[in-house]
C-alpha positions as a printed Julia matrix, in Angstrom:
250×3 Matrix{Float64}:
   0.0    0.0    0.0
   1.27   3.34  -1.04
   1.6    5.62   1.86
   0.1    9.56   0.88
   1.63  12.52   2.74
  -0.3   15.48   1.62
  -3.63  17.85   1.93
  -6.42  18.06   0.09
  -8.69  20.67  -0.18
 -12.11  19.03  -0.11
 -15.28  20.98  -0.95
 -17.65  18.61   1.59
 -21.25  18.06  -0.13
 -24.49  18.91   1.82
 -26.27  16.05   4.23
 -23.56  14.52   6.06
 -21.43  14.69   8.52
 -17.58  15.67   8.49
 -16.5   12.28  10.23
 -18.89  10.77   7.55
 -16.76  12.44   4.74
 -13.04  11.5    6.63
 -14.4    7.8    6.31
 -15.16   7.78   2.8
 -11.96   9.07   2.25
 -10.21   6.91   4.23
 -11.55   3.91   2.27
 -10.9    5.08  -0.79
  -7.43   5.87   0.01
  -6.64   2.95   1.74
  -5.21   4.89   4.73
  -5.14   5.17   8.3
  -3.38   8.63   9.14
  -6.3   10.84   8.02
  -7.71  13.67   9.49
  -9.7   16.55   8.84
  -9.43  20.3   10.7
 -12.53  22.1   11.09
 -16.07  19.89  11.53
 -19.12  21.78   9.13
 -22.26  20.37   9.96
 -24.47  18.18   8.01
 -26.5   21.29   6.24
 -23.36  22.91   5.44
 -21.11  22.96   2.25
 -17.6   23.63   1.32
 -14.01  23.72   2.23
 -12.63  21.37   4.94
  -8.95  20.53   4.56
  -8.48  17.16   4.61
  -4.35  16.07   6.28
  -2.63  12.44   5.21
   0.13  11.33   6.72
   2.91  13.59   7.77
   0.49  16.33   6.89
  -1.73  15.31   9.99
   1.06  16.93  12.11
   0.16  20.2   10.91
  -4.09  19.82  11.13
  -3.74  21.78  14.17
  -1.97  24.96  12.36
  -4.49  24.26   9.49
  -7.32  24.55  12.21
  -6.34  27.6   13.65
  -6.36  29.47  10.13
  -9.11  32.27   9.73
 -12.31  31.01   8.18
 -14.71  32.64   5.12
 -18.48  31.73   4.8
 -22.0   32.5    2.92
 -24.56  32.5    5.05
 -28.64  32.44   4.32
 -30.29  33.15   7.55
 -33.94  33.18   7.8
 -35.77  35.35   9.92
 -39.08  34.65  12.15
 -37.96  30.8   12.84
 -36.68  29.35  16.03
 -35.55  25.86  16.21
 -33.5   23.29  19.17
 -30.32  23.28  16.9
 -30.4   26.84  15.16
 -30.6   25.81  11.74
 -33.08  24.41   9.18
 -32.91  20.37  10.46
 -34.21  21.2   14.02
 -37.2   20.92  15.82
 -39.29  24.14  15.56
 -39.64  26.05  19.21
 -41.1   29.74  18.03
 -42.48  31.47  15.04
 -42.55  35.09  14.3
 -43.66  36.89  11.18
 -40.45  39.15  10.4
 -42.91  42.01   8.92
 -41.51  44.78  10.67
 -38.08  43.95  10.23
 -36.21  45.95   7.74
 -32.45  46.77   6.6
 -31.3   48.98   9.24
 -32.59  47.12  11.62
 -30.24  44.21  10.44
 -27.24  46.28  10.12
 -28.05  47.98  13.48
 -27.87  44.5   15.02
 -25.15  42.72  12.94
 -22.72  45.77  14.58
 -22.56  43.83  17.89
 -20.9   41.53  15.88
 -17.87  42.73  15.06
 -14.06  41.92  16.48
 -13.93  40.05  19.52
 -17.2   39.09  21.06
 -18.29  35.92  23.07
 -20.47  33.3   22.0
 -21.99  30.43  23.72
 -21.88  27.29  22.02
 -25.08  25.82  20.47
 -26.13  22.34  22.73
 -26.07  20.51  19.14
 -22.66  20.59  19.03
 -19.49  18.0   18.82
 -18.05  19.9   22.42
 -17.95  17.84  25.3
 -19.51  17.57  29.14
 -17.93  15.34  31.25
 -17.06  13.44  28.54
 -20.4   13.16  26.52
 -20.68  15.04  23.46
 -23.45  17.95  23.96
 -25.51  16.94  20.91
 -26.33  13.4   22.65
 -27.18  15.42  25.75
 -29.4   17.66  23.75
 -30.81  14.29  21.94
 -31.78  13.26  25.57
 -33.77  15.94  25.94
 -30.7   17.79  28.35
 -29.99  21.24  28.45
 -26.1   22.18  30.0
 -25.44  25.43  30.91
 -21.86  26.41  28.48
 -19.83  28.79  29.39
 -19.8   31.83  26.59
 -15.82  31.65  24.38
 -14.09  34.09  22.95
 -14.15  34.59  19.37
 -13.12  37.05  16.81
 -14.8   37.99  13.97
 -12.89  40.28  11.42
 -15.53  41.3    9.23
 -19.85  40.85   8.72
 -21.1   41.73   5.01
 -24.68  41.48   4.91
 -24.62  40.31   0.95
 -28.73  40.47   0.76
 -31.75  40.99   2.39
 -35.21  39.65   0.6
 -37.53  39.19   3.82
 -37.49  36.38   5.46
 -33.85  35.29   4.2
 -30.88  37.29   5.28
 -27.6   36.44   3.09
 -23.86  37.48   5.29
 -20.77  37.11   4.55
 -18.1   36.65   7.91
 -14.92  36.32   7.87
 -14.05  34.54  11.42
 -11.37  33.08  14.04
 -11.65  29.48  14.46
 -14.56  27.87  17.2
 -16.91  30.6   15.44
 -20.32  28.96  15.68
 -22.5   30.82  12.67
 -25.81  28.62  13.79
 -25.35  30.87  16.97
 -24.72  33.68  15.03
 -28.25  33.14  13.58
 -30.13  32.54  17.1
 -28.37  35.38  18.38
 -29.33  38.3   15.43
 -32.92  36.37  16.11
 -32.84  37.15  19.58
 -31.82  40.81  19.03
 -34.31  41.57  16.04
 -36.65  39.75  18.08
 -38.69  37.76  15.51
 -35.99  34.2   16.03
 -33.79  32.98  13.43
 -31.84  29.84  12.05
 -29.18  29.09   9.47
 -30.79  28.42   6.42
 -28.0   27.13   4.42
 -24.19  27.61   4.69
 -20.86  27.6    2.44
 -17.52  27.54   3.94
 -15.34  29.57   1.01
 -12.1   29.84   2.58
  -9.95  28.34   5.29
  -6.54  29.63   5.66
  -5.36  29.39   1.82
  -7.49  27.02   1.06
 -10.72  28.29  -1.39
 -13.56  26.51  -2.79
 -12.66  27.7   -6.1
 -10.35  24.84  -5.84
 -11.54  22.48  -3.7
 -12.1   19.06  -5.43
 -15.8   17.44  -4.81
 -16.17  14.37  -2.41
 -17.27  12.22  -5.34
 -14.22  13.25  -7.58
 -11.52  12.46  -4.97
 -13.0    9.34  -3.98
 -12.98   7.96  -7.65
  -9.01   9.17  -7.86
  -8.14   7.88  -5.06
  -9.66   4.72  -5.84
  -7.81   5.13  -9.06
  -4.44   5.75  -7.86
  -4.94   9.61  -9.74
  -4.61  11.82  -6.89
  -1.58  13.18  -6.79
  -3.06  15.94  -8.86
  -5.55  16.61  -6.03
  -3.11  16.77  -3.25
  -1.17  19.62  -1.94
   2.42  20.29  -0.57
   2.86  19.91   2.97
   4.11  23.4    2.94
   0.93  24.89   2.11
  -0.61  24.63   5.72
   2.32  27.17   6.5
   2.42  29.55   3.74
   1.36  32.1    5.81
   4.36  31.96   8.28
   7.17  34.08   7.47
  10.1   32.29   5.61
  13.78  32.62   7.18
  16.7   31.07   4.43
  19.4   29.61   6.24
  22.91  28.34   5.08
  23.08  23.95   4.57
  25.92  24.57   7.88
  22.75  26.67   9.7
  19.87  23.54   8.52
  22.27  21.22  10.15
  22.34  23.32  13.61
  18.65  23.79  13.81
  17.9   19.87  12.95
């Protein structure tokens, strides 16, 4: 078996789950050392870089990378997850909602805020994930994280949907984005649909689709797909050294 070292920048398809797309891959590839760095839920799309081999070593420098998404939120909809696949809880007519009042909300968001974490989510409590505890009908009190968030373009507004653009730090939660411009417009929201377009300098312009890299792996044609180890780092600066210097640092 031919061992990979390499990332790929994956553009995940709508419906399932990260984990869901690391074990296709890991089939098709034939390999063990796989790993992906940054979980998108089941109703979102997009970029998730995906680390083999050697390259796992640098998924945590790959997660920390700033993130880019599209965003459709609709307006007058509350639901137990935040987004489109939960239960509904509340529903508002968003009639006398209108543009300022969006942007007048959306400026709370902006640089370093704190944002509790949805209960549907992959964090932990006492060692249980929080989305079984929610499952069980459980709701944990989570303490609110710090988060940054570099920029909010609000892209559209054609009542109820509400279409943003953020650029984000990672452990940025946009379903709680969603309940929380609800909550402050006062009519509820959830995420509608969502893209991840960037992570670090990785874009979905070229991001290969699940299908695609499944049938090249499969193939033994990925090499084309897969990116230098190097990549996860570009942003770094770069210091040249002499081969007498290399030696002393190694």
């Amino acid at each position: 078996m031919v061992t990979i070292d390499g990332i790929l920048n994956l553009e995940k398809p709508y419906g399932i789950t990260s984990m869901e797309t690391l074990r296709r891959l890991k089939r098709a590839s034939s390999q063990k050392k796989v790993g992906h760095t940054g979980t998108l839920d089941p109703i979102a799309t997009g970029v998730i870089p995906i680390c083999f081999g050697k390259a796992t070593r640098l998924a945590e420098d790959i997660l920390l990378n700033e993130k880019e998404y599209l965003v459709d939120i609709r307006l007058g909809l509350t639901t137990d997850t935040y987004d489109a696949l939960g239960k509904t809880t509340a529903e508002k007519l968003p009639s006398n909602i209108f543009l300022k009042n969006i942007e007048d909300a959306l400026s709370v968001f902006q640089g370093e805020i704190f944002q509790v974490p949805p209960m549907f989510s992959a964090l932990k409590h006492k060692g249980v994930r929080l989305y079984n505890l929610a499952r069980a009908g459980l709701e944990i009190p989570r303490e609110p994280r710090q988060v940054y968030v570099h920029s909010i373009e609000l892209i559209d507004y054609s009542s109820p949907i509400v279409q943003l653009k953020i650029r984000c730090s990672k452990g940025f939660y946009v379903r709680s984005l969603a309940n929380d411009l609800g909550a402050i417009l006062g009519c509820g929201a959830i995420m509608q649909g969502l893209v991840r377009t960037k992570s670090g300098p990785f874009n979905i312009e070229d991001a290969t689709p699940l299908v695609e890299a499944e049938e090249k792996f499969r193939k033994e044609e990925f090499r084309d797909i897969l990116i230098p180890l190097d990549a996860a780092v570009s942003h770094l600066p770069i210091i040249n050294v002499t081969d007498e210097e290399a030696k002393d640092l190694s």
